[in-house]
C-alpha positions in Angstrom: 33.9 -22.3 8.5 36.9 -23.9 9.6 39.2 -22.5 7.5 38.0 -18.8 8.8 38.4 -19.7 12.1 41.5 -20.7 11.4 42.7 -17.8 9.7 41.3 -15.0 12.6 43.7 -17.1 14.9 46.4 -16.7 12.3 45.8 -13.4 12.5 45.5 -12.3 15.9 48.8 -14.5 16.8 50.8 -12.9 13.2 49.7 -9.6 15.2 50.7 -10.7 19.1 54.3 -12.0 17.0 54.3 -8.1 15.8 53.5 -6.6 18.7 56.4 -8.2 21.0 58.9 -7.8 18.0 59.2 -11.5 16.9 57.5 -12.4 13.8 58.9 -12.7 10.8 57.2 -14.6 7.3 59.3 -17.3 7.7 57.2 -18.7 10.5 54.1 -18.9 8.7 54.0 -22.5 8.2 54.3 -22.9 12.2 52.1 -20.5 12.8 49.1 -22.5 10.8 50.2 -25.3 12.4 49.7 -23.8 15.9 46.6 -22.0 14.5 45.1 -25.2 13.6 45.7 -26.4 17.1 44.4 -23.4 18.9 41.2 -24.2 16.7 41.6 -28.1 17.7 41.5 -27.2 21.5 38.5 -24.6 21.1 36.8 -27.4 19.4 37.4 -29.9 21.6 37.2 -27.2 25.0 33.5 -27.0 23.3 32.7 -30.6 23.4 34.7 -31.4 27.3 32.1 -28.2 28.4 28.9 -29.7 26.5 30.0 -33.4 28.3 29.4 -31.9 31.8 33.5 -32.3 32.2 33.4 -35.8 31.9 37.3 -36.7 32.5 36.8 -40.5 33.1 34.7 -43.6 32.0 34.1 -47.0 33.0 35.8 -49.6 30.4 35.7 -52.7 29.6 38.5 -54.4 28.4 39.1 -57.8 26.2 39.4 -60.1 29.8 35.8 -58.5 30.7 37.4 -55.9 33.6 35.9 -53.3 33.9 38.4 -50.4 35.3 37.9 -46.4 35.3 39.9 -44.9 32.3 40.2 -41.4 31.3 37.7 -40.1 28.2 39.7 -39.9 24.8 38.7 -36.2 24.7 40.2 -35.6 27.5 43.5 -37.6 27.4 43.4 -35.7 23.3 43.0 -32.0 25.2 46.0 -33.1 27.8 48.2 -33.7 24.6 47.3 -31.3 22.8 48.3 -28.7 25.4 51.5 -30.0 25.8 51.9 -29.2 22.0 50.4 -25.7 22.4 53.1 -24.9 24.7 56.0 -26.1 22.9 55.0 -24.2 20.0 54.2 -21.2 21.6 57.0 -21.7 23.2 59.0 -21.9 19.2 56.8 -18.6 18.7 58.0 -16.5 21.8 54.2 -16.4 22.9 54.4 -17.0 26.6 55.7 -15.4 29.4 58.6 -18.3 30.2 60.1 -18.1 25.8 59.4 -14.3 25.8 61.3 -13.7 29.6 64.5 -15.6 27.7 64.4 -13.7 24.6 64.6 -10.6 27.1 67.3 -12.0 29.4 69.1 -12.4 25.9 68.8 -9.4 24.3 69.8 -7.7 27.8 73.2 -9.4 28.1 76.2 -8.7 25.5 76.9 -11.3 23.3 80.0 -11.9 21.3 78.9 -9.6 18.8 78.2 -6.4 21.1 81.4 -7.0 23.0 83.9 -6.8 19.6 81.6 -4.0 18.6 82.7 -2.3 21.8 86.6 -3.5 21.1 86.4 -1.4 18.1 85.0 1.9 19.4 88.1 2.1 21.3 
């Protein structure tokens, strides 16, 4: 089960990589590992849901305090989205990496500009 979840997210983000222009099958080792993750967060989105949205707990701690603390779930989801984003971010899958590969391709780099030398 996992595995084909796994691999439908592979595939719909091997196809939003296509569709913007920026995948190539050299990044298919990242893109299971962000697959995986995508799974990870649906998992664990399931669970935070299915908790009533429980973000903290009351813990006890070796001294016998008891202080709020946040639920591991949700201190797992918060890191896990930071991860999400830097790899999309690797993948040109989100508005702020795409908007720089744009800005890029838009100016002339070094290349373009000797390219135009020679024309002349």
């Amino acid at each position: 089960m996992l595995e084909k979840q796994k691999a439908e997210l592979k595939k719909v983000i091997v196809n939003e990589m296509k569709g913007i222009g920026v995948y190539k099958e050299e990044f298919d080792s990242i893109i299971d590992v962000f697959a995986g993750m995508l799974h990870q967060y649906q998992v664990f989105e399931k669970q935070f849901a299915e908790s009533g949205y429980k973000i903290e707990e009351a813990y006890t701690n070796k001294a016998g305090a008891t202080n709020m603390r946040k639920v591991p779930l949700y201190t797992a989801m918060e890191s896990l989205r930071k991860d999400i984003v830097a790899y999309s971010d690797r993948l040109c899958l989100n508005p702020k990496s795409l908007g720089t590969m744009e800005r890029e391709e838009e100016g002339e780099g070094t290349l373009a500009n000797v390219l135009k030398t020679l024309e002349k």
